[in-house]
N, C-alpha and C positions, 0 to 999 in steps of 0.2 A: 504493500500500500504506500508505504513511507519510509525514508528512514529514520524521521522522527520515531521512537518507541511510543507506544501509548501503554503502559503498566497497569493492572489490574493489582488494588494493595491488597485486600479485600472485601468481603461480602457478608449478604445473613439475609434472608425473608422472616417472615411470621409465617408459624401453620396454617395453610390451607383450608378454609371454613367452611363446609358444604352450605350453600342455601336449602333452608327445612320452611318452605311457603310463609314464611313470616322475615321481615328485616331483621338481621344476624347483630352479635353484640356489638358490633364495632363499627364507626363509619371510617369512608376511606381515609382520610385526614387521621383518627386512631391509629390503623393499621400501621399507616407509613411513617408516621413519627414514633412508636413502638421500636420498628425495628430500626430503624434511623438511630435513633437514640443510644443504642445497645450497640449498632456498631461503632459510633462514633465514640462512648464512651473507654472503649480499649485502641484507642488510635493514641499515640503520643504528641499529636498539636489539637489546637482547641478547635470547636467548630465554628469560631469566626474566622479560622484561617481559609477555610474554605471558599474558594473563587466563586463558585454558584453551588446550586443547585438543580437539577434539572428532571421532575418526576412522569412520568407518560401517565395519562390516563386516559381511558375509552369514556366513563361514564360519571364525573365529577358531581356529587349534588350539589344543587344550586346554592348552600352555604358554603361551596369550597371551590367555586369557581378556578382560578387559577390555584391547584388545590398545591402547588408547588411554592409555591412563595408561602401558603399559610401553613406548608410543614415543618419549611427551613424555618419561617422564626417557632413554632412549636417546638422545636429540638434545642432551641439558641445558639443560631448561627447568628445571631442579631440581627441588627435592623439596615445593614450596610452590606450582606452577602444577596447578593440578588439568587430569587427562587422563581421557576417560573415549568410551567407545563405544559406537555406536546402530545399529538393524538396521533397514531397512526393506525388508528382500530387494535387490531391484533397484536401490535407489534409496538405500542408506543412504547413498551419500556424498554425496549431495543432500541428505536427511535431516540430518546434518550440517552441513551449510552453513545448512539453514532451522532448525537449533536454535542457532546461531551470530548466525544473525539474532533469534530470538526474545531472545536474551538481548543481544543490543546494544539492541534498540527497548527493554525494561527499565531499560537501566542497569545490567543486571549485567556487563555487562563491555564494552570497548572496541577490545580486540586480538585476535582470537583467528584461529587456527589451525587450519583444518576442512577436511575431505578423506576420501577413503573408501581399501580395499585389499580385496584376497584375492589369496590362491596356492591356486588353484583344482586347481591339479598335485597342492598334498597333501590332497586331501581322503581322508578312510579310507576303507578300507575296514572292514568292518562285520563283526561276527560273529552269525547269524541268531539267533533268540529259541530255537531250538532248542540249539543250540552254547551259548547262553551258560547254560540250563539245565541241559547235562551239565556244564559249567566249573564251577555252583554245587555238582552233586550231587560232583565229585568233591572240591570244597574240604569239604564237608560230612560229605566218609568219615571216619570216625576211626581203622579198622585196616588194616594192610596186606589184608585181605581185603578190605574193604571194598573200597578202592580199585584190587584187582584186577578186580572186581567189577565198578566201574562202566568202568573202564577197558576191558571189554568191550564197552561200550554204546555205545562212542565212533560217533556219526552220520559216516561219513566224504566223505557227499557233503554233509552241511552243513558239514561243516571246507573240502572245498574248492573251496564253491561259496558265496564272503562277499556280503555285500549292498554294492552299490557306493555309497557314501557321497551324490555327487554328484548320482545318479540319484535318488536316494530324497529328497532335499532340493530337486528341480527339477519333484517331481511332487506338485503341487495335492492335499493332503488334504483340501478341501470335496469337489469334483468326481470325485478320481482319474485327475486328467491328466498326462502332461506336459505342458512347456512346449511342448513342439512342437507335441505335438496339441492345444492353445488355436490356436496357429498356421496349424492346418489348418484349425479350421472358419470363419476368418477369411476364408481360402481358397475356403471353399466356401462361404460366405456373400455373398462377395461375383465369385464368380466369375473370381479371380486364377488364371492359366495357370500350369504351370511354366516355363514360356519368358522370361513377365514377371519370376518370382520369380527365373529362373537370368540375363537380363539386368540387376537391377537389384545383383543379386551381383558380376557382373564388374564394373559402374560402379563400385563398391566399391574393391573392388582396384585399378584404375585411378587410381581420386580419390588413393588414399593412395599411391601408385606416382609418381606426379606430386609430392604435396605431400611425399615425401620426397626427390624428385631438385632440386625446386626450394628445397628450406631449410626450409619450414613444420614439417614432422616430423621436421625429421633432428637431432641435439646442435648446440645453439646457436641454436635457429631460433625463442627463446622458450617452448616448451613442454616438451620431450621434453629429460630429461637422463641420462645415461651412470650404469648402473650396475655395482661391479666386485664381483665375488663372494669367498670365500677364498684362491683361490689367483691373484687379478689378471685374471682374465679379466674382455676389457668387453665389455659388451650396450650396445649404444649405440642400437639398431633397433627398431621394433617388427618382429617376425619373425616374424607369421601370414601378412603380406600375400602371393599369389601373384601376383610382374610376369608371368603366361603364362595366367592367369584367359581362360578364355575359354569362351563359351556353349558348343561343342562339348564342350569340357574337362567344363564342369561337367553336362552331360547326360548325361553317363557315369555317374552316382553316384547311388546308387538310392536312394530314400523310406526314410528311416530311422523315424521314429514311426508310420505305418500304412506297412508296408510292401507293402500289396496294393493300397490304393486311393489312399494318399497324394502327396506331390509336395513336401515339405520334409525338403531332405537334407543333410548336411555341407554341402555346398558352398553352400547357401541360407538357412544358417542362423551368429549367431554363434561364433564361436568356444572354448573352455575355456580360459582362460588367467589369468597370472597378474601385476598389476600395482598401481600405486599413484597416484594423485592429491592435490594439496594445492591448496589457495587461503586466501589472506588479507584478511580480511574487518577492515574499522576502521571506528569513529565518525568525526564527525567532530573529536571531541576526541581520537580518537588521532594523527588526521592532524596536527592542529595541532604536537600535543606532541611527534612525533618527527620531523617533516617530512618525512612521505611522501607520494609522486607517485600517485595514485588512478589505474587505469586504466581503471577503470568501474565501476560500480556495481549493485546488483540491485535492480531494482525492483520487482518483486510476486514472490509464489511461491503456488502453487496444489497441493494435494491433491484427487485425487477417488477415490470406488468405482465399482467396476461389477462384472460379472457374471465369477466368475471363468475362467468355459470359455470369455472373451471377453479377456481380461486385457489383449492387445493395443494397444486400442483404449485406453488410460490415458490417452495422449497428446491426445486430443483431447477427453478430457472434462476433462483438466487445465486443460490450453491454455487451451478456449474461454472459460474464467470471464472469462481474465486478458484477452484480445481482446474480450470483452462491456464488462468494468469500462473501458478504456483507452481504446473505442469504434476501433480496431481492426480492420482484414480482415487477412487470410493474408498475404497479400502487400504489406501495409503496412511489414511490417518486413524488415531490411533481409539475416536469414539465419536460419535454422532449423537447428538440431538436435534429429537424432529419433533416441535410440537403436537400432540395428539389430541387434534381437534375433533379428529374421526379416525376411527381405525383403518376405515374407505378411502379415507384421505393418506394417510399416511401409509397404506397399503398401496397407493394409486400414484405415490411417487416413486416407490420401488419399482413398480411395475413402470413407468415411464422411464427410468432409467435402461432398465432391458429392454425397451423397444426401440429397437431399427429407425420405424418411420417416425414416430415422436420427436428421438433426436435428433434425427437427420430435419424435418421440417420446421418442428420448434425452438430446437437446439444448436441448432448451426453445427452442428457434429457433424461428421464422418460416419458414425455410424451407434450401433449402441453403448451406454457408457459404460454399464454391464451390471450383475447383481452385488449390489451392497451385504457386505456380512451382517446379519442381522443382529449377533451377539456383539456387535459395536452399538448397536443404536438402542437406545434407553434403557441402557442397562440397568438403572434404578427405575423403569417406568415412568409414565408422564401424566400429561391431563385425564386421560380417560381414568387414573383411579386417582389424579390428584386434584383435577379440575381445573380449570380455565378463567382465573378472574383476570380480564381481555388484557388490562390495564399493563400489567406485570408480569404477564406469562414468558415476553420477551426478553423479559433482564432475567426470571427464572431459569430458562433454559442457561441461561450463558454463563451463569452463576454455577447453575449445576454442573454442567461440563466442566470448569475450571476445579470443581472440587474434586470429581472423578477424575480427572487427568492427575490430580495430588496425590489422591488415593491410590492411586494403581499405579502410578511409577510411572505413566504415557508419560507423553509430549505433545501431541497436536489434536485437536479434534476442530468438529464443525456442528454449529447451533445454525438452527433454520425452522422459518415460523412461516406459514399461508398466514394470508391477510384477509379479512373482508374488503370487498372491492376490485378482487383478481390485482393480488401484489404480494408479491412473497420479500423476505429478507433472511438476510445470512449473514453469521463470522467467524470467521476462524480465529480461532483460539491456541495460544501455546503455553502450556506449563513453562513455569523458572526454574 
C-alpha cells in the first residue's frame, strides 16, 4: 500500500448481545465507551493524547447522532480531541479504521482511535407516511372542532401496524431487496443446498463454542471484555452462540425471505445484535514517542462495487485486488476472515472463486483463483453464531484476525466484509 507502516497497538470489543424483541441493556454510545475505556485505560499515554477518534456506525439513535464525538469525550479524551463518525452500512467500522489510515499516510495524525458499534435491539420502530400525515393534520387543527374532526380520521390499522425500522434499512433501495434475498440468488446462482448452508451454520457455533471454552473468546482471552450495565449486571459472553446447533436442529426452521421457494433462515443467516469494536492504529512516530508494542500492522485495504442483488460476493472483488497487487493465492496467507452474513453468502464466494467464468468476466483473471482452504477461514467462527451488529462487525473481523494471527504463530491473513449496496471491503493484515 505504502511504505508508511500503519501499526495496529491494540484492541478489545464488548460481548456480542443477541436482540431478544425488546431494546437490549445498552445503547450504542454505552457499548463503545465501555470498551473504549478499558482499552485505553492499559495504554501508557492519556487519552487526550489521542489525534481523533473515528467510530462507524450503520444505525446511531437520534440522541447520539454523531455518536463519535459523544464517545470520545464519554471516555475523556477531552474536549480538544476531535471524535466524529462514518457509515459505510456493513462495513463502517472498517471504514473507520481505513479513514484512520488515510489520515496517518497524510500526516494528519498519529494516534488515533477507530472502531465501529450498533444496538441493533433499538432500532425504531416507524410510524407509516400515513400516520404521520394524520399527526401533521391534527397538529394543524386550530379548534377544538377541528381537532375532533380529525380525531375521527385516526387510521387505526396504521397506528398499529409501524414500519419496522431494521427491516426497512436492511432492504436495498436500488433493487428492493432484502438482504436475505441478495442471499438467495447467491444461492441459486451458484447452486448452494440448504444442507450446505445449514452445515456451515453449525461449524459456526461450534468454532465459537470451542474458542470460548478454550480462552480465545471468553474475558481475558485478548479480545472480548466484560460489560456491566446500570444496575451491575455483567455480560461477559457473546450470547447468540447455540452449544446444541445442530443440522437437525437447524432444518427445522423455515425460509424466512422467500418463504415458498427459499432456503435462508434464522438459523442460516447472521444474527441482530448488539455490540462494539475498537483498534488502535499508530505511526511510526507515535510508536517511538510513547513506546508502544505494535502487534501488527495493516497493510493494504481494498474497496470495490458490484451488483447490488449480488452484494454478497464484496469479499472477493475486494480481496482479489489486494492478492493480485501482493502476487498472492488464497491460500498463501496464513487465515481468512469472511464476515458471515449468510452462510449463502459466504458459501457463494468460495464458490466464485473456483469458477472459471466469474473470474475470468468479473474478475479480470485468467482464469479460476481456485479453492480456498476452508480451515483458514473463521477458525473461531463468525456472525452466524456471533451476530452482526452492522456498525462494528468490520473492525470485529480485523481485530479478530490480528488476535488469531498472535495466537497461532501466523503472519499474514485477510479480513473481508459484503456490504449492503453491492460493495464489498478488504485488508490484509500482518502479525509483528
Amino acid at each position: 500500500m505504502t511504505a508508511k507502516t500503519i501499526y495496529i497497538i491494540d484492541g478489545t470489543r464488548t460481548p456480542f448481545l443477541k436482540a431478544k424483541n425488546r431494546p437490549g441493556p445498552f445503547s450504542g454510545g454505552d457499548l463503545a465507551t465501555q470498551a473504549g475505556r478499558t482499552l485505553l485505560m492499559r495504554q501508557p499515554f492519556s487519552p487526550q493524547d489521542l489525534d481523533e477518534v473515528i467510530l462507524g456506525c450503520a444505525a446511531p439513535s437520534v440522541d447520539e447522532v454523531n455518536i463519535g464525538r459523544v464517545v470520545a469525550l464519554r471516555m475523556g479524551c477531552g474536549q480538544k480531541v476531535p471524535g466524529w463518525t462514518v457509515m459505510r452500512n456493513c462495513a463502517s467500522g472498517m471504514q473507520a479504521l481505513d479513514s484512520a489510515i488515510a489520515n496517518i499516510l497524510t500526516g494528519r495524525s498519529n494516534l488515533v482511535l477507530a472502531g465501529g458499534v450498533d444496538a441493533l435491539s433499538r432500532a425504531p420502530l416507524l410510524y407509516s407516511d400515513r400516520m404521520v400525515l394524520w399527526f401533521a393534520g391534527m397538529m394543524g387543527a386550530k379548534t377544538p372542532l377541528q381537532r375532533a374532526a380529525q380525531f375521527t380520521r385516526l387510521p387505526l390499522a396504521a397506528l398499529l401496524s409501524p414500519v419496522i425500522g431494521i427491516m426497512k434499512g436492511l432492504t436495498d433501495p436500488m433493487v428492493g431487496l432484502l438482504m436475505g434475498q441478495t442471499a438467495e440468488n447467491l444461492a441459486y446462482r451458484f447452486g448452494i443446498t440448504r444442507e450446505e448452508m445449514d452445515a456451515f451454520a453449525v461449524r459456526s457455533h461450534q468454532r465459537v463454542t470451542r474458542a470460548q471454552s478454550e480462552g480465545a473468546l471468553a474475558p481475558g482471552g485478548g479480545e472480548v471484555e466484560a460489560v456491566y450495565d446500570a444496575a451491575g449486571d455483567v455480560f461477559s459472553l457473546d450470547d447468540g452462540v447455540r452449544k446444541d446447533a445442530s443440522i437437525e436442529n437447524l432444518a427445522k426452521l423455515k425460509p424466512f425471505f422467500d418463504r415458498k421457494f427459499g432456503n435462508i433462515t434464522p438459523g442460516n443467516s447472521s444474527q441482530i445484535t448488539d455490540g462494539a469494536a475498537w483498534l488502535l492504529l499508530a505511526s511510526e512516530e507515535a510508536v517511538a514517542r510513547h513506546g508502544l508494542t505494535p502487534i501488527g500492522r495493516i497493510v493494504d485495504s481494498e474497496w470495490a462495487g458490484l451488483d447490488p442483488a449480488q452484494m454478497g460476493l464484496g469479499p472477493v472483488h475486494a480481496a482479489t485486488p489486494i492478492l493480485k497487487r501482493h502476487g498472492l493465492g488464497l491460500n498463501d496467507l496464513d487465515a481468512w476472515e469472511i464476515n458471515e452474513a449468510f452462510a449463502a453468502q459466504v458459501l457463494g464466494c468460495l464458490a466464485a472463486w473456483k469458477d472459471e467464468t466469474y473470474c475470468r468476466e468479473q474478475l479480470g483473471l485468467e482464469g479460476a483463483l481456485g479453492a480456498l482452504d476452508e480451515e483458514k477461514l473463521n477458525v473461531d467462527g463468525g456472525a452466524i453464531a456471533l451476530g452482526h451488529p452492522v456498525g462494528a462487525s468490520g473492525a470485529r473481523i480485523v481485530l479478530h484476525l490480528i488476535r488469531t494471527l498472535q495466537r497461532t504463530g501466523a503472519k499474514r491473513g485477510m479480513a473481508a466484509i459484503c456490504i449492503g449496496g453491492g460493495l464489498g471491503g478488504a485488508m490484509l493484515v500482518e502479525a509483528t
